[in-house]
MITORSE-593777 format. One record per atom (N, C-alpha, C): x, y, z. Coordinates in steps of 0.2 Angstrom, whole numbers, plus 5000, padded with zeros to 4 digits. Example, Ala and Ser with C-alpha at 12.3 -4.5 7.8 and 13.67 -1.06 7.14 Angstrom:
# MITORSE-593777
506649725039 506249785039 506649845039 506449895035 506849955036 506450005039 
This chain:
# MITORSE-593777
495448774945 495048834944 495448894946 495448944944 495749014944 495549034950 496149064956 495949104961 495649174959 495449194963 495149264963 495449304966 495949364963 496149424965 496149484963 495849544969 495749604966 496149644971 496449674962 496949734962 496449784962 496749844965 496849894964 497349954963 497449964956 498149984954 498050074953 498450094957 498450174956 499250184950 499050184944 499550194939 498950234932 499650284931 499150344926 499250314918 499650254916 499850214911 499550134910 498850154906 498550104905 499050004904 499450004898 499949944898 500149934904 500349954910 500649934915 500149894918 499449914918 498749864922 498749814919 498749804910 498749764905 499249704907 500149734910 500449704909 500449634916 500049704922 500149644927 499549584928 498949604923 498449554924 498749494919 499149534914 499249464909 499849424913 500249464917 500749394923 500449374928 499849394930 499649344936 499249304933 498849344925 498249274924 498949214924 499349214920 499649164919 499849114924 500049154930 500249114936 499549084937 499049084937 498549044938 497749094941 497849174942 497549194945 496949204942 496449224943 495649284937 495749334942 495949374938 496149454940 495449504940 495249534946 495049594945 495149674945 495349704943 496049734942 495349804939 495649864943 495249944944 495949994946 495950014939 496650074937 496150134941 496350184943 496250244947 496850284943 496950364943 497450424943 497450464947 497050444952 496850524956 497150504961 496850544966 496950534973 496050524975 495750564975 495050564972 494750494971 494950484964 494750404961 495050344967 495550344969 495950304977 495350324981 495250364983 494550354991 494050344989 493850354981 492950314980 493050244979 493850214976 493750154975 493850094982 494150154986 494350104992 493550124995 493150144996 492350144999 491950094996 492150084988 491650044988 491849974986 492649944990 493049894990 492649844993 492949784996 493349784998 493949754994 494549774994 495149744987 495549704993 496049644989 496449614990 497049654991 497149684986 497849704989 498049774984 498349834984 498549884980 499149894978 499049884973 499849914968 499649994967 500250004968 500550094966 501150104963 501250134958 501750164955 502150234961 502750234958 503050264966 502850364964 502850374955 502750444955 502350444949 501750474952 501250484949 500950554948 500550574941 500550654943 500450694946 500550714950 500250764956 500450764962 500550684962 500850664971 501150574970 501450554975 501650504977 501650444979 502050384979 501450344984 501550334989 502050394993 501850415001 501150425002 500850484997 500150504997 499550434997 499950374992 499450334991 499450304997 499850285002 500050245007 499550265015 499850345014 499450375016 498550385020 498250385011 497350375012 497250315013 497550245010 497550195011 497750155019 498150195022 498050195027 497350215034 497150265031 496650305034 495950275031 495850235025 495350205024 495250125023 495850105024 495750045022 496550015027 496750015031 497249995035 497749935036 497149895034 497349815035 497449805025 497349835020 497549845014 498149835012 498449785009 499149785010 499149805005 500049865002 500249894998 500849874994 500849864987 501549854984 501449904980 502249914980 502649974974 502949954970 502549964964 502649944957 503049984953 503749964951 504050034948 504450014945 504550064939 505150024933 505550084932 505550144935 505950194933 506650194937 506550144941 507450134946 507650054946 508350074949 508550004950 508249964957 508549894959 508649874963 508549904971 509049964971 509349974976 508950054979 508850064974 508350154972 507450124973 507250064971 506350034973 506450024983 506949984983 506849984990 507050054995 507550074992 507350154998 506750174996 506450194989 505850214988 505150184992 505350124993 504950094996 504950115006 505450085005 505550105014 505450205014 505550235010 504950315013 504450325011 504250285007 503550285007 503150245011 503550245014 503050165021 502750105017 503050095013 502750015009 503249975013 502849905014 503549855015 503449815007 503249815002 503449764997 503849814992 503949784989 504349824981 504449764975 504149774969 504249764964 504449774957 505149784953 505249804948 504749804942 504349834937 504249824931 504349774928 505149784929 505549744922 505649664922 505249664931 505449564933 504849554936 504449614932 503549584936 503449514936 503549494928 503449414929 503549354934 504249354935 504749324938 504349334946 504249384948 503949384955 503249394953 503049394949 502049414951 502049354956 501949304959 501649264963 501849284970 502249354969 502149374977 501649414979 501149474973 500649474973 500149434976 500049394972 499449344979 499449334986 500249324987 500549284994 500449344999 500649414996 500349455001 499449495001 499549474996 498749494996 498349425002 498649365002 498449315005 497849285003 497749264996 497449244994 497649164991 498249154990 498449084990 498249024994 498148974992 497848914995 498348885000 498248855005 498548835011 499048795006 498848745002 499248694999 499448714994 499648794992 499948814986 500748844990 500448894996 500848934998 501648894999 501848855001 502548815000 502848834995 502548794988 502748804984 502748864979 502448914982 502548984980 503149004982 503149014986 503749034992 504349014990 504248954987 505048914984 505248934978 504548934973 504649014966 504949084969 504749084973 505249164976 505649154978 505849124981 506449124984 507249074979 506949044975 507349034967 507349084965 506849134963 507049204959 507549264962 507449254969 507949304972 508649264972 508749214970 509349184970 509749164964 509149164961 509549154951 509549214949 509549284951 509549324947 510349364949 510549414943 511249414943 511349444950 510949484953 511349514959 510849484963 511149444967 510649404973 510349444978 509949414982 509349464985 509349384991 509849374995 509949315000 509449345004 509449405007 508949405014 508349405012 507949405007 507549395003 507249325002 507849314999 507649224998 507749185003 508249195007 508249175016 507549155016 507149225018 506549225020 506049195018 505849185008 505449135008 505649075008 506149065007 506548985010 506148935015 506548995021 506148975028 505248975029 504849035025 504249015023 503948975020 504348935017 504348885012 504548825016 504948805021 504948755026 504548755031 504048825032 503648825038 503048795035 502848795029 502248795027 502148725023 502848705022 502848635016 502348585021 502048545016 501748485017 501948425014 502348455009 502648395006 503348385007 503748315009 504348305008 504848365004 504548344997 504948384991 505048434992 504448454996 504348564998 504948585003 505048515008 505248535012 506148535013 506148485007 506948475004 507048534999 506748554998 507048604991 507148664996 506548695003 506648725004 507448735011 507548665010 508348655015 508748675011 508748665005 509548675000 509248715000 508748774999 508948834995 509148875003 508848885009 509448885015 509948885017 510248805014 510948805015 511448865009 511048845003 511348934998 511448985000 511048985005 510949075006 511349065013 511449015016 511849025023 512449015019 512948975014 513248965012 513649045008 513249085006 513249135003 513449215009 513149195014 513249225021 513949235023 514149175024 514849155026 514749105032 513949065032 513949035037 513748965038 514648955038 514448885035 514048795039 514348825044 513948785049 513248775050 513048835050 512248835048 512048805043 512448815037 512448775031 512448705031 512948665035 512848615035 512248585041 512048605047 511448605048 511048585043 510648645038 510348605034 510448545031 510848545028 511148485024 510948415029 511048415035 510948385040 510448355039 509948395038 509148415039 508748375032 508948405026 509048385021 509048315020 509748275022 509848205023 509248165025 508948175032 508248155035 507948155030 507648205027 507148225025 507148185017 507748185014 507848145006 507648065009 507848045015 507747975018 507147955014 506548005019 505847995017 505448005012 505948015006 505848045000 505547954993 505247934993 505247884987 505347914981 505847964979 506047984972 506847954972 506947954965 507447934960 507947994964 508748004964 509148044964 508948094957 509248144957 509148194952 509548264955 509148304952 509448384952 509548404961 508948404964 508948424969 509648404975 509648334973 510448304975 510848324974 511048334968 511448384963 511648454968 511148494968 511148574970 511548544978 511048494983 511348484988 512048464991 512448434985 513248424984 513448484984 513248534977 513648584974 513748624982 513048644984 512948704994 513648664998 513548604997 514048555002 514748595001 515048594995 515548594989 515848654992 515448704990 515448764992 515648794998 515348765005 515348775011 516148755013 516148695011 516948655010 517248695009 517248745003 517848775000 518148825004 517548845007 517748915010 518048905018 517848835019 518248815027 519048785024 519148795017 519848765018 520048695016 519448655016 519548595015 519348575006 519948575004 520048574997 519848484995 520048434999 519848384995 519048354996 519048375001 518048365000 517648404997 518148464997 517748514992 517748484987 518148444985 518248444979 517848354975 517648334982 517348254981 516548274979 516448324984 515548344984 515348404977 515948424973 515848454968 515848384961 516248324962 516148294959 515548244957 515048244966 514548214966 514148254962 514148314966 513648364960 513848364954 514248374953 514348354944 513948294941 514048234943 513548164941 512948184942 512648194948 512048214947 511748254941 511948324940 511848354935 511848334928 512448274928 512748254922 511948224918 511748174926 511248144924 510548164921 510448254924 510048264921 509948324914 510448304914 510848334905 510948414906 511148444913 511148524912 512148504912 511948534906 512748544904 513148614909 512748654910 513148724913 513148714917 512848674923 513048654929 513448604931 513548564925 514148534926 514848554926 514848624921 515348674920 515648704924 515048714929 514948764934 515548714939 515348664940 515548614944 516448594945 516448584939 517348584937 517748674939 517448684936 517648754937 517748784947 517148754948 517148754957 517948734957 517848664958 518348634961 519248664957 519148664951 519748694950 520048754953 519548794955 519948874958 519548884967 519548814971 519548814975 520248854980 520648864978 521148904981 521148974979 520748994973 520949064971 520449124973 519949094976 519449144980 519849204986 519949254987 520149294991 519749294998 520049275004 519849285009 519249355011 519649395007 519349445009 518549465006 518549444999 517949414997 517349404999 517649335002 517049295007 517049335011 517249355015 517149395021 516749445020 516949505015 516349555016 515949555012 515749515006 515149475004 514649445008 515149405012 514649385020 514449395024 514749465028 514549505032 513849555032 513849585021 513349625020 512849595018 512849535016 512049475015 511849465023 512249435027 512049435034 511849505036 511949555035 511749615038 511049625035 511049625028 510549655025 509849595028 510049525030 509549495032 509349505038 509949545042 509749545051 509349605049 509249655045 509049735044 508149695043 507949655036 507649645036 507149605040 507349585044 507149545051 507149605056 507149655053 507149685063 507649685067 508249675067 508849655072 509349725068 509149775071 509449835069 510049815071 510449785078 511149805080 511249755077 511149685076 511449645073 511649675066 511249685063 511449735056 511949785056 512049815060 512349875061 512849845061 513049805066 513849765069 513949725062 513549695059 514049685051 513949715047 513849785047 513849845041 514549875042 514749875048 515449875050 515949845049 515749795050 516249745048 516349745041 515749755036 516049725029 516349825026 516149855032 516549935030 517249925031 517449875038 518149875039 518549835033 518149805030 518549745023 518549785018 518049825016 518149885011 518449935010 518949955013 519250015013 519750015007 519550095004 519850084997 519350074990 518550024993 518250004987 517750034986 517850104984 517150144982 516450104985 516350064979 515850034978 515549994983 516049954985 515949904990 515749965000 516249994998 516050055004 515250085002 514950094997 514350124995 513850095000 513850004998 513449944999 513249965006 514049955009 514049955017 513750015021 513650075017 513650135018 512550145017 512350095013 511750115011 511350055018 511750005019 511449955025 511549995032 511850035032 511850085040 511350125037 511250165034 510750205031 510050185035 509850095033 509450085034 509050075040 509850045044 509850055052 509650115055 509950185051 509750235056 508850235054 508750235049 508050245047 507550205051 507650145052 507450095055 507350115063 508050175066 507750195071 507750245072 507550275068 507450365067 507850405070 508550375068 508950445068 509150475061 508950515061 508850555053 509650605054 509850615057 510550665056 510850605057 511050545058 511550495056 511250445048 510750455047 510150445039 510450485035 510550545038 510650595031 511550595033 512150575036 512650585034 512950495030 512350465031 512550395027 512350405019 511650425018 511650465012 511750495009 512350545012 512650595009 513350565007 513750505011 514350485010 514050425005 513650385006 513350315000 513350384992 513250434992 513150474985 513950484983 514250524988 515050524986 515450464984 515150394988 515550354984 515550344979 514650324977 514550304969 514750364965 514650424967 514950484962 515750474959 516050444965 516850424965 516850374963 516450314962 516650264957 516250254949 516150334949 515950324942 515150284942 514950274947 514250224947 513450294946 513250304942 512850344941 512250324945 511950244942 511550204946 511350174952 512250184957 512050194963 512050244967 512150304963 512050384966 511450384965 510950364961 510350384960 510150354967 510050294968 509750264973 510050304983 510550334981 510750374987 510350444987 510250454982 510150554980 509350534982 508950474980 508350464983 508150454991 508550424991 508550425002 508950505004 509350535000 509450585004 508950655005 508750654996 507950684996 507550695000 507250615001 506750615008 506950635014 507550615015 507950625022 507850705025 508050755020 508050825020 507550835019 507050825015 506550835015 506250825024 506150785028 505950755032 506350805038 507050825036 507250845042 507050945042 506850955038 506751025035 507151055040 507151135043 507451175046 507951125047 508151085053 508551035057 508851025053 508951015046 509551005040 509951035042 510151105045 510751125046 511051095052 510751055057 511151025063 511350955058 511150915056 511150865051 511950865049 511950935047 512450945041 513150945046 512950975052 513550975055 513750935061 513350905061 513450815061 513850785057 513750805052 514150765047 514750785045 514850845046 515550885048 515950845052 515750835060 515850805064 516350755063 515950715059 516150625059 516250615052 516550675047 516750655041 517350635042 517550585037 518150545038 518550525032 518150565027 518750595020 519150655020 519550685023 519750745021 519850775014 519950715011 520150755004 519650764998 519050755002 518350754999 518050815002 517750845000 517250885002 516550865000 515950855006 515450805002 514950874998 515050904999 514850964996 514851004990 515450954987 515450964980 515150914975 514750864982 514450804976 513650794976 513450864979 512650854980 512450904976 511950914974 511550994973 511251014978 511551094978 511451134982 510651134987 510151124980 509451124983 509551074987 509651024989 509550984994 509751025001 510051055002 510351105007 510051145009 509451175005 509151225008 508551225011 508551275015 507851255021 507451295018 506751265021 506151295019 505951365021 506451405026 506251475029 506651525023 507251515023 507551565021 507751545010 507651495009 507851455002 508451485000 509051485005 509751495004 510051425005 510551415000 510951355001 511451355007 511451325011 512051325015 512851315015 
């Protein structure tokens, strides 16, 4: 039987309502779903609620979904809020999201892929579904091309908290050992593995894929401590496993491990592992943990536009996180000079949006902001000045650029 959930979606584009009923009914839900345009239409439909959960588009005509956050706050509190957006990437939904005081975010263009988060935070989900929900999220943040590990971390470990079944609870060890494997943390990695072993004990199924993944994590974690022949025994076990269940590209994937186990760059691993560790401690709350590896993978990036952006957008978040806005807007403002310097159009977009807010937010004070950032700039040969528009610069008294 179909759970019941009701949306309330503040989007001014009919098909977007269309598209999210048609992803959840599939996942299994009966949708009741009330599109709204207004601000207006928002506080008659939150009075005569009560809703499960509120989707918002991040710009809508008139106002924003600071604004929507905002009444929904004031009328409805305990209403949990997603931001549904297809006009940005990645990296530009979640600032978006973090100034508008949302904690969730979801793209458009991978609503499907994720609609079962929907429910999970509405809390609508069945005790005995919730595991296995969690472990769909936490595979989609892991198979997609640019991984989302603190993310998948996190349903992972929801997905072991909540498992009832063996199965749940094995799937949910290897996909932790991935994401600590992924960190650069391999010990903790093998922990699970550890954990995992117990747990397949009490398992009555045949060997198959799940064995398989838990070689390949093994494989992996080996590689990067150095130990090439074990790396090389536990990619071979993976490979059989897989072999047997006919996925041919993970067999691939498997030879190919073990053959370029010596050609990964140290420094790779390292500040790859630093900025997934960061970005997990960030979303957990552990701002100085986060900060001290945004550092660390700043010291390994010297030289790599791009890779400095990353490191550059994860202190961003720490200052935000604790409200220092004149070290928020000088991270924002150098995160935009890199992507501009590496030719990244789509990772300036997601800086020029946190920097927006930021100035915005700091009004007059921009100009102590700015020279703050004087202070502790640390390119000479750049001027960050020539990579902003002016209007960001100017204060609301006088509307002169600085």
């Amino acid at each position: 039987m179909a759970i019941p959930l009701k949306i309330l979606h503040i989007e001014d584009y009919e098909d977007d309502s269309l598209l999210l009923t048609r992803c959840l009914a599939r996942a299994g839900y009966h949708v009741t779903l009330e599109r709204v345009e207004t601000l207006e239409e928002l506080r008659k439909a939150l009075e005569r609620g009560p809703w499960d959960v509120a989707v918002t588009d991040y710009v809508l005509p008139g106002f924003s979904a600071r604004a929507v956050r905002q009444i929904i706050r004031e009328k409805a509190p305990d209403l949990p809020v997603i931001l549904l957006s297809g006009a940005m990437g990645e990296e530009a939904a979640a600032v978006a999201a973090l100034h508008a005081g949302i904690e969730h975010h979801i793209l458009k263009n991978s609503l499907c892929r994720y609609a079962q988060a929907i429910p999970l935070i509405a809390r609508v989900v069945p005790p005995e579904e919730q595991a296995r929900a969690h472990l769909r999220l936490g595979n989609a943040y892991l198979q997609r091309e640019d991984r989302d590990l603190a993310r998948g971390m996190f349903h992972y470990q929801e997905a072991q908290r909540l498992a009832r079944r063996d199965e749940d609870r094995a799937a949910a060890l290897v996909g932790m050992a991935c994401c600590y494997v992924q960190m650069g943390q391999c010990r903790q990695a093998f922990s699970m593995m550890k954990e995992y072993a117990v747990v397949r004990r009490r398992m009555r199924v045949p060997p198959g894929r799940l064995d398989g993944e838990a070689h390949f994590q093994v494989g992996v974690a080996l590689a990067r401590l150095r130990q090439a022949e074990a790396a090389r025994r536990a990619f071979r076990r993976a490979e059989h496993y897989f072999a047997r269940e006919g996925d041919a590209g993970r067999v691939a994937e498997c030879r190919r491990r073990a053959a370029s186990i010596h050609h990964q760059p140290e420094a790779d691993w390292e500040w790859s592992g630093c900025l997934e560790r960061g970005r997990y401690h960030l979303m957990m709350g552990q701002i100085q943990a986060a900060r001290a590896e945004a550092r660390r993978a700043l010291d390994l990036s010297r030289g790599d536009a791009v890779r400095t952006f990353h490191c550059l957008m994860l202190l961003l978040g720490c200052a935000e996180q604790e409200g220092d806005e004149h070290r928020a807007f000088a991270c924002a403002v150098t995160a935009r000079v890199m992507a501009m310097e590496a030719g990244r159009l789509d990772l300036a977009y997601a800086a020029t949006e946190a920097l927006t807010e930021v100035a915005r937010s700091l009004g007059p004070d921009v100009r102590s902001a700015v020279r703050f950032l004087e202070s502790v700039w640390c390119y000479p040969h750049l001027d960050f000045r020539d990579y902003i528009p002016a209007s960001l610069l100017e204060t609301p008294q006088d509307g002169k650029a600085m």
